[in-house]
N, C-alpha and C positions, 0 to 999 in steps of 0.2 A: 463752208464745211458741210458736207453730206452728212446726214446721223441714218438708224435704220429705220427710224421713224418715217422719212421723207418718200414722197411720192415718187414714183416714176412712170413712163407711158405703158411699161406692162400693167399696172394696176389700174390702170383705166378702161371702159369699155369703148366702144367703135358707137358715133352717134345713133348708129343701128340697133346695136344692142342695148343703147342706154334707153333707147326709146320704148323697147319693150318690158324693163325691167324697172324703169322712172318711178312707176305708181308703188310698189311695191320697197325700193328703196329709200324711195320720201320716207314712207311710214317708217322705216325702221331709224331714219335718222333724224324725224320728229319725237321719237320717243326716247330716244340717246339723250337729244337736246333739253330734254325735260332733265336730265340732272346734272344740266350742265350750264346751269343757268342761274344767277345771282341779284335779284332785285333787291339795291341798295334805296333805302329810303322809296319815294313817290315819283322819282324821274329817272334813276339812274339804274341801264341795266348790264349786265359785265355777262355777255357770253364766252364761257371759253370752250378753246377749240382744241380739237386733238383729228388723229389723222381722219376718222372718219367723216369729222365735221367739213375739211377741206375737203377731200376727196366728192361732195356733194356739193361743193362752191364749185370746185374746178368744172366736172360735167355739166353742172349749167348754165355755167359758163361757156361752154365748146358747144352745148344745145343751141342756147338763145345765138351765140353770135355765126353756128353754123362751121366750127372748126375742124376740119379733119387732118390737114395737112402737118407734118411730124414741127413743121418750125411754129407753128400757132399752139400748138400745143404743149411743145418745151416751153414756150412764151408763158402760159399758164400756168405752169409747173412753176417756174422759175419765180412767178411772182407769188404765188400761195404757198410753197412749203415753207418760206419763214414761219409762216405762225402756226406748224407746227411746231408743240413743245419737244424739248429734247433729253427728255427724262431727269434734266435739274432745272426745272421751270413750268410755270402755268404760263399761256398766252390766250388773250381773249381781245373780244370786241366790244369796246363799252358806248353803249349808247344811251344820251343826255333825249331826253323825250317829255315833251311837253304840246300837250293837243295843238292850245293856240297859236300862230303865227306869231303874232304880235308878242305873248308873253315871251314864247320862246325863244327870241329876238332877245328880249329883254335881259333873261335869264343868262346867256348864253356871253354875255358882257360883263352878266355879273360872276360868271363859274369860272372866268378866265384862270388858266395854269391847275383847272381840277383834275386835268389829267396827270399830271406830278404830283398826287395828295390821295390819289386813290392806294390802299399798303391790301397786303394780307400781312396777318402775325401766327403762327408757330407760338402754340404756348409756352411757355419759357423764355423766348426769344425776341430779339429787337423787330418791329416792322418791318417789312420788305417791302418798299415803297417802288411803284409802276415804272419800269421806264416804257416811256409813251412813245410810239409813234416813228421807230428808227427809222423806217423806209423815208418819211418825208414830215416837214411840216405840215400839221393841218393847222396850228391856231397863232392868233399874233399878240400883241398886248391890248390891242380895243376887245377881242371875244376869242373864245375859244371853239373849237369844231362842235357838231352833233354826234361825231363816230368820232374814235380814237382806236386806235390800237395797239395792245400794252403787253408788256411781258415781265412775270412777278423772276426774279432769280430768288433760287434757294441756296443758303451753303450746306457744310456736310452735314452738320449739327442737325439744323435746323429738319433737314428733309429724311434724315434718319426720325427723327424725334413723330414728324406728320406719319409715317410711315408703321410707327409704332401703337400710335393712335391718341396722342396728342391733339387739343381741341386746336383748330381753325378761326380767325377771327379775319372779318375782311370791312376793312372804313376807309372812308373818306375825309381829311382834316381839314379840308377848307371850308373859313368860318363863313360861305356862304352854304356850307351843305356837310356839316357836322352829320357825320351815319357810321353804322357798325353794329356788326349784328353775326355772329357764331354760324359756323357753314353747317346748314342741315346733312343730318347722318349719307341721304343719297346721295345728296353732290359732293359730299366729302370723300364717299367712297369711290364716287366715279372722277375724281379730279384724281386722287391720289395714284388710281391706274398710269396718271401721265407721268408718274418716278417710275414706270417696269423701266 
């Protein structure tokens, strides 16, 4: 299902033009990203993405691998506009980060199934807990992935209520990594843009 959120080859530039206009777009999508970004607890961080934040995966993506031709670039298309959301939904990228090798090894055995345990809540409302990772498996029962990526659904209730100005509350219940912590006012404001 197309929404109008989703990308297409008109909104993309020519790797010509992306080249000259790169430095200048990074920055403005470095600074998007700043409130679009949720560090739960000491390792865990939940990027979420809306169409600008694809629209800067895609092109450097068709940079670095050199794509110009129309079927490489539907290719790209096709695999990034999922996770844009679709104005009854957050979607993000969460990544499990831990400096050491070895620890994170460790860790990553012990966090198994935390990407089903990651919720937002809608004050008034029941959790809305992650579903992880539709495109494909990334984790098994010995460990779980470093990246996942999830997508919170809202119902009507719930996403009228956020919209209103209702508090945000975003945790994680797996008893190896108990977190939850109230969505600060920018990223709340700039997450809630993803219901226009």
């Amino acid at each position: 299902m197309t929404t109008a959120q989703q990308l297409n080859r008109e909104d993309l530039w020519s790797l010509e033009e992306y080249s000259e206009k790169r430095e200048s777009f990074r920055k403005t999508v470095l600074e998007h990203k700043k409130n679009r970004s949720v560090v739960l607890g000491d390792h865990v961080q939940l990027m979420f993405e809306d169409r600008q934040t694809i629209r800067y995966q895609i092109q450097e993506m068709l940079r670095i691998e050199k794509v110009f031709e129309s079927a490489g670039i539907e290719d790209e298309l096709e695999a990034y506009n999922p996770l844009i959301p679709d104005g009854e939904n957050w979607k993000c990228t969460m990544l499990i980060q831990y400096q050491e090798v070895e620890e994170r090894k460790v860790k990553l055995q012990q966090l198994v199934n935390i990407e089903s345990l990651i919720w937002v809540q809608v004050d008034g409302f029941d959790k809305a807990f992650a579903f992880a990772d539709e495109d494909m498996e990334r984790s098994n029962d010995n460990k779980t992935s470093a990246v996942h990526f999830m997508r919170f659904q809202f119902d009507k209730g719930s996403l009228e209520a956020a919209k209103s100005g209702a508090e945000i509350a975003i945790g994680c219940d797996h008893e190896q990594y108990l977190e939850q912590l109230t969505l600060a006012p920018n990223v709340r404001q700039s997450l809630i843009g993803d219901f226009a």
